[in-house]
N, C-alpha and C positions, 0 to 999 in steps of 0.2 A: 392542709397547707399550714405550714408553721409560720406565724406572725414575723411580720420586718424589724421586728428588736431582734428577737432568736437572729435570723441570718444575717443581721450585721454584726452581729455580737460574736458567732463564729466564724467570718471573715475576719474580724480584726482579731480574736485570738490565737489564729492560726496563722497567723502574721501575712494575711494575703493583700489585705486593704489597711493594714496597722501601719502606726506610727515606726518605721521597724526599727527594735533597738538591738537587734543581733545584726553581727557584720562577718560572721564565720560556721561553715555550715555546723558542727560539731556544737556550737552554741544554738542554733537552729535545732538539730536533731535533738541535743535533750529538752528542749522544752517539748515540742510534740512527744517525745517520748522513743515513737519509732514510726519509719515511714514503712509504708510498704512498697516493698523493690522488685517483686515478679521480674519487671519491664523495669530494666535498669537503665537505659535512657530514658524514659519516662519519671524514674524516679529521681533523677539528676535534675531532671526540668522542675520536680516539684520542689526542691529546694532551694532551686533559682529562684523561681518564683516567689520564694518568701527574704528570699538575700538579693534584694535589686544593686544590680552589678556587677553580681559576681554568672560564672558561664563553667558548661561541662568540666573543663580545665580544672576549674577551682575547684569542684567536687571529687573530681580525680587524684588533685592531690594531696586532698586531704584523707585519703581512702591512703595510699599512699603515706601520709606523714602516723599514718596511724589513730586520728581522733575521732575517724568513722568507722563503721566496721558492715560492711553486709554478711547477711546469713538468714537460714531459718531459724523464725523466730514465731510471735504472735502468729495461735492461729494456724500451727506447721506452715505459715507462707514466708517467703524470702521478705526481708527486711533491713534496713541502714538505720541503725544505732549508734549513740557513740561508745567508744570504747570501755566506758568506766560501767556502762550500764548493763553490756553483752551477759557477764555472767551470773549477774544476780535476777536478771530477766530470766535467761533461760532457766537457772533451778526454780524458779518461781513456777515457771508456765508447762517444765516438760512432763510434769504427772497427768498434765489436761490433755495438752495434744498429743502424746505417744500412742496413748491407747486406739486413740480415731484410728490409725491406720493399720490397727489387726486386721479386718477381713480382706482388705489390700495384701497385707504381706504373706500372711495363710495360701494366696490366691496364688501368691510368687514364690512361693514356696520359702520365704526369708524368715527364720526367725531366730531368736538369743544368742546360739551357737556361731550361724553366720553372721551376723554382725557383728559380733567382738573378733571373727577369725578377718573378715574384713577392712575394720578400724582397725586392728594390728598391722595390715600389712598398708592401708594407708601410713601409718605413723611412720614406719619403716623408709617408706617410699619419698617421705616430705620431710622426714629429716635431714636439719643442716638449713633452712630456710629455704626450701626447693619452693618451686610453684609453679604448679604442674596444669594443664586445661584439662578440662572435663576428657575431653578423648582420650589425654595420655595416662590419666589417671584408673579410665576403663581398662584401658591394657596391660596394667599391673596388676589389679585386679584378675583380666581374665587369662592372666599367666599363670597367674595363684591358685587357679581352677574356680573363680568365685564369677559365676556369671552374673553376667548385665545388660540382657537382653530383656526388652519386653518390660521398659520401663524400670529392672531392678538395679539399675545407676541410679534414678532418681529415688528411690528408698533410702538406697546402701546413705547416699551422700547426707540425705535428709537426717535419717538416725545419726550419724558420726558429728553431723551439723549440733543436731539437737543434746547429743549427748559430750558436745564440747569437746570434740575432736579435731574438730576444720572449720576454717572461715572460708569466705573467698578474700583474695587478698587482690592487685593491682593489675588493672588489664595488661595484657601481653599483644601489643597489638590491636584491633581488636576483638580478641580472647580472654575469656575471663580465667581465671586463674584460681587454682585452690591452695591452701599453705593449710599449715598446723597451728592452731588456738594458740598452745602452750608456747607457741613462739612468737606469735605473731603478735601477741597483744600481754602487756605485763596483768600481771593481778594487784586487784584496785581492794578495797578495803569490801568483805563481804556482810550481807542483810542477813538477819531472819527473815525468817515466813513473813510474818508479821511486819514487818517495817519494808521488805520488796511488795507488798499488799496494799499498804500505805502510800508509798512510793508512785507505784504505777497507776494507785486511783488518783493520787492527788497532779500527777504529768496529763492523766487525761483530760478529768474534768477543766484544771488550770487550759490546756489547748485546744482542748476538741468543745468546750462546753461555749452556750447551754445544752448538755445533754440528758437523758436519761441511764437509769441504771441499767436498765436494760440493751443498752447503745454499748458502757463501757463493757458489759460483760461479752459480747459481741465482740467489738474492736480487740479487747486481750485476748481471747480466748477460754478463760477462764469460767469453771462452769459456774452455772447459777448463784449455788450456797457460795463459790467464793468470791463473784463480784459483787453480791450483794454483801458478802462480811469487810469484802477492801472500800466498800463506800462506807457502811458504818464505822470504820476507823478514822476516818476522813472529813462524814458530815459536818462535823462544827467548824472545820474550815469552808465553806461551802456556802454559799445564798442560791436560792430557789426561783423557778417561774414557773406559774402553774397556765397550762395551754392544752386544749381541747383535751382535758381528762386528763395529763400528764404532767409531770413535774418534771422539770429542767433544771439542773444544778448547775456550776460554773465556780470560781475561785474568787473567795473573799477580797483578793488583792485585782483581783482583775479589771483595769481601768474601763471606763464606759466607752463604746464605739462611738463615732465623730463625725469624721471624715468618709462619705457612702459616695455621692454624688452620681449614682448611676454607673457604678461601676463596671466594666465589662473583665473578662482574663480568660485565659486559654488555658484551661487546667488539662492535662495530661490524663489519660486514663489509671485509673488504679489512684486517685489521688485519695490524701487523708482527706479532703474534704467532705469527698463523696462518699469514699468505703470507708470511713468512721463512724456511722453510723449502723443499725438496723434499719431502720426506717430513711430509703434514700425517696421514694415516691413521692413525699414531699416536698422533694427542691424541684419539681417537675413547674416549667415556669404557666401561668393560667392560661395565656395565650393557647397553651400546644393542647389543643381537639386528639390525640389521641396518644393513647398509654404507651411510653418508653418500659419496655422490661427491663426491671435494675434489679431483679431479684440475684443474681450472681453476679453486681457489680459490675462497671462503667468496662465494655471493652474498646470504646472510642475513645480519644479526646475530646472532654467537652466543652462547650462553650458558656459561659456563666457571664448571666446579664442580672445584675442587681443581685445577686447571689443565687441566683435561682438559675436550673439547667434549660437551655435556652436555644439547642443545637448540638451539634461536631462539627468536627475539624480533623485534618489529615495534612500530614508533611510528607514530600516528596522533593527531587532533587532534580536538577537537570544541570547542565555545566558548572556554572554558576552560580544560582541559587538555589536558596530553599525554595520549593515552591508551598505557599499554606492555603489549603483550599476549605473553606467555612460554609458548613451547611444550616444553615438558621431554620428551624420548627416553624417560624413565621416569618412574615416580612418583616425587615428591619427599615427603621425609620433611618434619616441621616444621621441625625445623634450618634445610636448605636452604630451604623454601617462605619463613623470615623470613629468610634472607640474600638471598636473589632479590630482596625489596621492600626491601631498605637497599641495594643496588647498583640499582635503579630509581629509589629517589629520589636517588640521586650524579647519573645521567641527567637526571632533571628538576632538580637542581639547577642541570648544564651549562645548560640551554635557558632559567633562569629561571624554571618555569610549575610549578605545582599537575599531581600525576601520579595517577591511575587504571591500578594496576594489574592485570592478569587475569593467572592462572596457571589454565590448563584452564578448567575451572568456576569455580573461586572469582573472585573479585574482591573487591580488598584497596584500601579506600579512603586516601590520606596528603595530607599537605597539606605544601606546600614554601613 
């Protein structure tokens, strides 16, 4: 269990419980660095969640104004970055993650040849500003004779992704949309190795911290020798907490947590909270009698009481509202059962919609 400094101290630098002084998600996303976006409404909510006030809408159109960018990134998984960071990220991180998905592609029979013969006729096919969905994209492809069955769409797109060929660019609908890098997003002033190293260690620790080294090398992707050489470029910016055997770093400018008061919030699955770390079994809250498997990461939304994982949660719809249905590991006292429906209606406040909330039995009526 990591001490109640550590998880107030990552609450407030992940601007969830912080004083917040971003008011635009684009400002938001570079300090975290990069969110992870599998679940892309999910990862809309997790930048709400750090930008009180702002709703899907606003994440939309800043995807749209161009100062966010999804794609794969960290880790080969999809991610929203902002735009000035996309390509010095990727040439950083793609000598790490390409190779993971050899015995994948062997298996699909994809390799060097089809890929470039693929990105060609993507570029071909999104030139002009086109933005095309994932389906009509397949079908160019498999006009081209380049098959995409059996999962080799999500290769083809992943490499073209990684190797700076395509983004996604602004839902269609909603459909998500692919466009061309080169178009889509100007070129911003480029890193060395060495200062994208620097860079990415100093976005982490500065957000994600206290953490350890072995957290950031996790969270990038980045193997060992070179999470461990992007922190020593970094460490003299850095202060330390040593806890059960380990050392926690964080950002010399980083102001002290404050404001905790039993906080409760309804974080989304796949949140940086959670999957920024190695070590998530620690935020498992004391109450809960038995083991939540977080070994592959949160696939619920979960519930955070005091910063610690505390339940799920699930949205569902019916005419009218959301419906939010909260499954708490324990009983909740009243405290938490009305902090649970103020951080339910923050949610519905994101989505715009009148919310019905259930906690076990009960059901707690609000109107947004």
């Amino acid at each position: 269990m990591l001490n109640q400094e550590i998880i107030r101290q990552r609450l407030h630098n992940q601007h969830i419980s912080a004083a917040h002084r971003f008011t635009q998600p684009d400002q938001l996303v570079t300090w975290i660095g990069a969110v992870q976006a599998q679940d892309y409404p999910a990862a809309k909510w997790g930048i709400s969640l750090r930008l009180p006030g702002t709703n899907g809408a606003d994440i939309e159109k800043a995807i749209a104004r161009r100062t966010i960018v999804r794609t794969w990134a960290l880790r080969g998984t999809l991610h929203i970055l902002a735009a000035q960071d996309l390509r010095w990220i990727l040439a950083l991180i793609r000598p790490s993650v390409i190779p993971r998905h050899g015995p994948y592609n062997r298996r699909l029979g994809l390799d060097d040849t089809i890929f470039a013969h693929s990105q060609a006729v993507m570029e071909k096919a999104l030139q002009g500003g086109k933005l095309l969905t994932r389906k009509e994209l397949a079908a160019v492809l498999e006009e081209n004779k380049i098959p995409t069955q059996e999962l080799r769409l999500n290769f083809l797109l992943y490499r073209a992704a990684l190797d700076g060929v395509i983004c996604f660019g602004p839902l269609r609908g909603k459909q998500e949309t692919i466009t061309l890098l080169e178009e889509w997003l100007p070129h911003y002033p480029e890193k060395s190795r060495e200062e994208s190293l620097a860079e990415l260690a100093i976005r982490y620790f500065s957000s994600h911290g206290p953490a350890t080294v072995k957290d950031f090398a996790w969270w990038s992707g980045l193997t060992a020798t070179d999470g461990k050489a992007a922190f020593e470029l970094v460490k003299n910016q850095l202060t330390s907490t040593d806890e059960n055997g380990n050392t926690y770093w964080q950002g010399h400018d980083n102001p002290p947590a404050t404001d905790f008061s039993s906080a409760v919030f309804l974080a989304p699955d796949y949140d940086e909270y959670l999957v920024g770390y190695a070590d998530r079994q620690a935020l498992l809250h004391p109450k809960i009698q038995t083991k939540v498997d977080l070994t592959f990461g949160l696939l619920s939304p979960t519930i955070l009481i005091d910063g610690l994982i505390a339940g799920d949660w699930k949205r569902t719809f019916d005419k009218r509202n959301v419906v939010i249905t909260c499954r708490p590991y324990y009983a909740l006292n009243a405290n938490e059962s009305e902090k649970v429906e103020t951080a339910a209606n923050r949610f519905a406040d994101f989505l715009r919609m009148p919310a019905v909330l259930k906690i076990k039995d009960q059901i707690l009526n609000s109107q947004v």
